[in-house]
C-alpha positions as CSV (number, residue, x, y, z in Angstrom):
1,X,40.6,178.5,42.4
2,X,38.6,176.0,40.4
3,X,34.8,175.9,40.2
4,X,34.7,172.5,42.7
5,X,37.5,174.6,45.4
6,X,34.6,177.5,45.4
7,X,31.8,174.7,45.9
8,X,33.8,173.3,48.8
9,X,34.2,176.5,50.5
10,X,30.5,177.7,50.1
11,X,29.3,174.2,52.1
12,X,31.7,175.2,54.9
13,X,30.8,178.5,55.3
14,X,27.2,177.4,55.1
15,X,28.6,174.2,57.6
16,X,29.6,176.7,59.8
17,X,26.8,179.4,59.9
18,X,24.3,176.2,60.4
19,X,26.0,174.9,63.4
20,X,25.3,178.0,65.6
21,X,21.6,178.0,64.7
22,X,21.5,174.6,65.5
23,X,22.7,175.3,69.3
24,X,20.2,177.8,69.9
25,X,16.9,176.1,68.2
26,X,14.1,176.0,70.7
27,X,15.9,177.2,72.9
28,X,12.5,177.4,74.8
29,X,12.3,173.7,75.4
30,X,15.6,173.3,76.6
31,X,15.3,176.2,79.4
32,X,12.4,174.5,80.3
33,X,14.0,171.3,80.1
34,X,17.2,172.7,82.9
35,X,15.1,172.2,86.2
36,X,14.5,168.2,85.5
37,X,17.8,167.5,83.6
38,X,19.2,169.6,86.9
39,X,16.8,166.8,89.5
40,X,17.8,163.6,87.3
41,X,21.4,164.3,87.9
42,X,21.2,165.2,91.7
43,X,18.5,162.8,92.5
44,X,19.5,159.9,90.2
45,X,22.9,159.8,89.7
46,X,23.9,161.7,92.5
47,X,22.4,159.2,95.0
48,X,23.6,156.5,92.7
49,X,26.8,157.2,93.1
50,X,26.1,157.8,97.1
51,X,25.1,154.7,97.4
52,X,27.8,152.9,95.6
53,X,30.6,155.2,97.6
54,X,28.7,154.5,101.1
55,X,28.7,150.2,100.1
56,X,32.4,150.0,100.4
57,X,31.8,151.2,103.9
58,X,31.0,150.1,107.4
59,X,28.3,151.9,107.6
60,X,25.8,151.0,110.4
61,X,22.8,152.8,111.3
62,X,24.3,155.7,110.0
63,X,26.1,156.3,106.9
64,X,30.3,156.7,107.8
65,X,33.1,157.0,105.3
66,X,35.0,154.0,107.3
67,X,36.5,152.7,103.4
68,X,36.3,148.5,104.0
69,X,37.0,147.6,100.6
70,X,34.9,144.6,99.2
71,X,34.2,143.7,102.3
72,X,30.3,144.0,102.2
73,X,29.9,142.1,99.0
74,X,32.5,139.3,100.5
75,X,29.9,138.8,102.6
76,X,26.9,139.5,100.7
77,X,27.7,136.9,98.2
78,X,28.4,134.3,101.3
79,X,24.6,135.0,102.9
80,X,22.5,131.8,102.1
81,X,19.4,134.2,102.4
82,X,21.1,136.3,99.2
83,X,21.8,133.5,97.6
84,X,18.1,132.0,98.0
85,X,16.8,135.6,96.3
86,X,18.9,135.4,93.5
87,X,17.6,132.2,92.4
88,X,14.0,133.1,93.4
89,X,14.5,136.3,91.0
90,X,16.1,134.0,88.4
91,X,13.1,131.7,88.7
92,X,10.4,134.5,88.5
93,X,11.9,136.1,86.0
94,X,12.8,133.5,84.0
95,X,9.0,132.1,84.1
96,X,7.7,135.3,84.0
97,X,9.1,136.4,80.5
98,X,8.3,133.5,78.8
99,X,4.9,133.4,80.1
100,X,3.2,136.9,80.0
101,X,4.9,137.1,76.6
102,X,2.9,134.1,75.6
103,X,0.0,134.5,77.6
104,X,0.2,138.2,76.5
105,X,0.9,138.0,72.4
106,X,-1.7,134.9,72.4
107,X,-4.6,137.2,73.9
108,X,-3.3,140.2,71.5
109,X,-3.6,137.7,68.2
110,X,-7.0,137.0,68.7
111,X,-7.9,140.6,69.5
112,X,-6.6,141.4,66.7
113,X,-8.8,139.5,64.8
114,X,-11.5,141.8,65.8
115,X,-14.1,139.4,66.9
116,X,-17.2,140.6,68.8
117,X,-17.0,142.3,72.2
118,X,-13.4,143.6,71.6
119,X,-13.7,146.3,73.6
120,X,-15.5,144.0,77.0
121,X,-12.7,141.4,76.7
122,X,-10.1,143.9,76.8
123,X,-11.3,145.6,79.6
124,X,-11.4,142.1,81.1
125,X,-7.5,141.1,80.4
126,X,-6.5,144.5,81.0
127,X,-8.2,145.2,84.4
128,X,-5.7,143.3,87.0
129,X,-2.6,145.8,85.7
130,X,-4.9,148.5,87.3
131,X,-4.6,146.7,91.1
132,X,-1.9,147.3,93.1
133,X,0.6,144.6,94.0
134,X,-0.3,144.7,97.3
135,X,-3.9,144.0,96.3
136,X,-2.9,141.2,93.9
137,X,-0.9,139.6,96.4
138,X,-3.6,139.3,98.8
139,X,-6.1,138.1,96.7
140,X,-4.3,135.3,95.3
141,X,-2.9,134.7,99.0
142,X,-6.8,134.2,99.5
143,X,-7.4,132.1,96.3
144,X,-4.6,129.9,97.7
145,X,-5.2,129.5,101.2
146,X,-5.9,125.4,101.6
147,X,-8.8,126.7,103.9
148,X,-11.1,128.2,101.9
149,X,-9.2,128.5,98.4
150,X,-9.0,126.4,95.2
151,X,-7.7,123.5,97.4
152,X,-11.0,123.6,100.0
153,X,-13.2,124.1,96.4
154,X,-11.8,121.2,94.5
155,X,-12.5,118.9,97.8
156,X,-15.9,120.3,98.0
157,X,-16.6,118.8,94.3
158,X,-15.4,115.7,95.6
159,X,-11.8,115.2,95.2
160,X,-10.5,114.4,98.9
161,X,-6.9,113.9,98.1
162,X,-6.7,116.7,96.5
163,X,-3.7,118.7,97.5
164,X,-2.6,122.6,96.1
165,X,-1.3,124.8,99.0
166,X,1.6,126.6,97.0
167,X,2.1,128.8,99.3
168,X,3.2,126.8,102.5
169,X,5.6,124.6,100.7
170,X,9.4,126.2,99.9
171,X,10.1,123.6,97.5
172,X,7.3,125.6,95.0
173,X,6.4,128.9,97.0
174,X,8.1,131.1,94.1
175,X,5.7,129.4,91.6
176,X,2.6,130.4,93.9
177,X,4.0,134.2,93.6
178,X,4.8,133.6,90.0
179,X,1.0,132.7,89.0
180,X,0.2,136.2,90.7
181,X,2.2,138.2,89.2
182,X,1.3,136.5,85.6
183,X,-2.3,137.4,86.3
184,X,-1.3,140.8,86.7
185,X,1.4,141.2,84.3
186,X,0.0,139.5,81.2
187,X,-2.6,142.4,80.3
188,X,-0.4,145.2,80.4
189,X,1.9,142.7,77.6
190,X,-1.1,142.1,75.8
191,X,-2.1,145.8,75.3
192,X,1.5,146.6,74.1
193,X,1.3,143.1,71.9
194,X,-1.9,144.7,70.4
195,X,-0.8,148.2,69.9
196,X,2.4,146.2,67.8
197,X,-0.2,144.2,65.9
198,X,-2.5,147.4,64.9
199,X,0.4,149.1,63.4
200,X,1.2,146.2,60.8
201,X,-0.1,146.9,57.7
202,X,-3.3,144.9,56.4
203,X,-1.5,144.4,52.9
204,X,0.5,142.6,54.4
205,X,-2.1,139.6,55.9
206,X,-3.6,139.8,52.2
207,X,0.0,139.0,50.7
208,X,0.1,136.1,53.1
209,X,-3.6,135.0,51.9
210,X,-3.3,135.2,48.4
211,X,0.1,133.1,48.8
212,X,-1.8,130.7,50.8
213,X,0.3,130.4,53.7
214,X,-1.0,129.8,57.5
215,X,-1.9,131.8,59.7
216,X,0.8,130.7,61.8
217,X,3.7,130.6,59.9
218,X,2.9,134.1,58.7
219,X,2.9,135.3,62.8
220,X,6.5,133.1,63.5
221,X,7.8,134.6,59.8
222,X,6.7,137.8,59.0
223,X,4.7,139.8,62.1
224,X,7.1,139.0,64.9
225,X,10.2,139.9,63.0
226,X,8.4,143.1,61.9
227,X,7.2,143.6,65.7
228,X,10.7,143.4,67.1
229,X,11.0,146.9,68.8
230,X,8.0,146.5,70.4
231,X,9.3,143.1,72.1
232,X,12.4,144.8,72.9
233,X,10.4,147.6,74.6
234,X,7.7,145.0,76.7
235,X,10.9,143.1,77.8
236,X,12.3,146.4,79.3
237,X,9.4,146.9,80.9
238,X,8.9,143.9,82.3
239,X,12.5,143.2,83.4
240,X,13.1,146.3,85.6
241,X,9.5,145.1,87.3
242,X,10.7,141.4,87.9
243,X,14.0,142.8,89.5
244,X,12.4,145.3,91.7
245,X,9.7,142.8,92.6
246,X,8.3,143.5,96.4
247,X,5.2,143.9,96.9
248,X,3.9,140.3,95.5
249,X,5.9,138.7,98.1
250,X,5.5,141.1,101.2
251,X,1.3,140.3,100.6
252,X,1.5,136.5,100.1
253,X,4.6,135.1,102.3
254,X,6.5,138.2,103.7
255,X,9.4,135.8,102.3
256,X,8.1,132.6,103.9
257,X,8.3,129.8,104.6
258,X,11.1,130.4,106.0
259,X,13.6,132.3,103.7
260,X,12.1,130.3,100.8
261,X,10.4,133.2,98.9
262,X,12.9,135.8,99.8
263,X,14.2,138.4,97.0
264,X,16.6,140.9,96.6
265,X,14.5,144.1,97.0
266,X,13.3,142.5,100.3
267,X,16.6,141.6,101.5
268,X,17.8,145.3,100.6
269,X,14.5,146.7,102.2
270,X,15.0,144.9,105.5
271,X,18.8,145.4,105.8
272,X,18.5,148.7,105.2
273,X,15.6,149.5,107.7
274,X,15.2,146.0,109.8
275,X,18.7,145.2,110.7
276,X,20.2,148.6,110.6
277,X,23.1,147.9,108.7
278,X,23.2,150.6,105.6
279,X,26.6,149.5,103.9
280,X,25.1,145.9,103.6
281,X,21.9,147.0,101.7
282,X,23.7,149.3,99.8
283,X,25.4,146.7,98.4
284,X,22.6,144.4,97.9
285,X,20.7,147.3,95.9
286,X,24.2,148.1,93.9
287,X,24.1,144.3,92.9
288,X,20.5,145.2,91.7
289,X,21.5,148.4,90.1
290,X,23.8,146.5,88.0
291,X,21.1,143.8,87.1
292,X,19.1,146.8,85.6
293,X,21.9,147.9,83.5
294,X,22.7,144.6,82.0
295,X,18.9,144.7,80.4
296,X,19.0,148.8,79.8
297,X,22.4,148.6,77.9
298,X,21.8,146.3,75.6
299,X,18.4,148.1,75.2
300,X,19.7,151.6,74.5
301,X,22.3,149.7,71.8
302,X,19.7,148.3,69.9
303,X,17.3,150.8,69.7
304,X,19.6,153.9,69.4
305,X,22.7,151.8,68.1
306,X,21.1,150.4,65.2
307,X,19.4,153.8,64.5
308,X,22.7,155.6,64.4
309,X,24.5,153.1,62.4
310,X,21.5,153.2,59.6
């Protein structure tokens, strides 16, 4: 046997004596660990897949195995009040990305300049994230009313014609919803757009200096390139909120006028509890479920993908 034959062996013994040791490293944190892996399964994917079975049911006001095929999505997908919350969430959400990320990095760049009173102004931008939704949604129901709201205020200074009662009209209700939940929203981007910023490294804005280029191009160029898994993370975070959104509209509209501010939680919520028909709102939220997915997936591939292919 040659001296490289003896070499290979010694690695797989060694290979193989590793891997054992490997299994049983802290083992403390994975006992520990047993009880909630044990609670994610039942509780998440064990309902999951409960509610999934029970939507190809006919299940009523309680849950039967009566298989009906596709039946409930046939006729989810033909509901005009579906339909209508679909494009509301693809309007808020839509809006709602591209704004708070704005809004959000725009407030987090000049932080980040570290100009006087830092610490007030963030407090400041930061503060409607600690509010409730339902709390949100009432105020700005308030700060919209025509009666006494930006509407009655602007009239007071002297505009008579002037007309902004969002919230009554279903050709721009959504929007009326939308500025809400930027106001909210934005500050909890802006902290994460920050926390990005803080971590570049300072040599980095010197570089740009002494090469003379702007401040701009050295944001679009070099900082938001280098700040990409923190934009990956925010728009996780902020897309499973949009599709879940609730609140907001229960507290200004309760999905008036009309159906015109309707979205899919509220559908499923009502269905589900309202109407008494299970099998439909299980499909409604399994249509939601698979919204989710289609943002986590390609999430989990980028940041774990990319990680395993490097």
């Amino acid at each position: 046997m040659t001296l490289a034959d003896n070499a290979a062996q010694s690695r797989a013994n060694e290979h193989q004596t590793k891997r054992p040791s490997r299994l049983f490293k802290n083992m403390t944190a994975k006992v520990a660990s047993i009880p909630m892996v044990l609670t994610a399964l039942v509780v998440f994917v064990g309902c999951t897949a409960w509610t999934i079975t029970y939507s190809f049911t006919n299940s009523r006001l309680l849950p039967r195995l009566e298989f009906v095929g596709w039946d409930q999505y046939d006729r989810l997908w033909s509901t005009r009040r579906w339909l209508i919350s679909i494009e509301n969430l693809a309007i808020f959400g839509i809006c709602s990305l591209i704004l708070s990320f704005v809004i959000g990095f725009t407030l987090a760049a000049l932080l980040d300049r570290k100009i006087r009173g830092e610490a007030v102004f963030r407090t400041i931008f930061l503060y409607p994230f600690a509010l409730s939704f339902i709390v949100t949604g009432l105020v700005w129901q308030w700060i919209l009313n025509p009666d006494f709201g930006i509407q009655q205020v602007v009239r007071d200074w002297g505009w008579e014609s002037f007309v902004f009662d969002p919230l009554n009209n279903a050709d721009i209700v959504i929007f009326g919803i939308l500025i809400a939940g930027i106001w909210q929203g934005s500050g909890f981007i802006m902290v994460i757009m920050l926390a990005g910023l803080r971590g570049i490294d300072e040599d980095i804005w010197k570089a740009a200096r002494v090469d003379g280029i702007p401040t701009w191009k050295t944001y679009v160029l070099v900082i938001i390139p280098m700040m990409r898994p923190v934009f990956v993370t925010a728009l996780v975070i902020i897309t499973s909120g949009i599709i879940k959104v609730y609140d907001l509209v229960v507290a200004q509209t309760s999905g008036g006028p009309g159906i015109a501010s309707e979205v899919p939680a509220k559908y499923v919520i009502e269905k589900m509890f309202q109407s008494q028909n299970l099998a439909q709102g299980f499909a409604a939220s399994t249509m939601m479920l698979l919204s989710v997915l289609v943002v986590l997936i390609p999430w989990a591939y980028l940041e774990f993908g990319g990680k395993k292919r490097g």
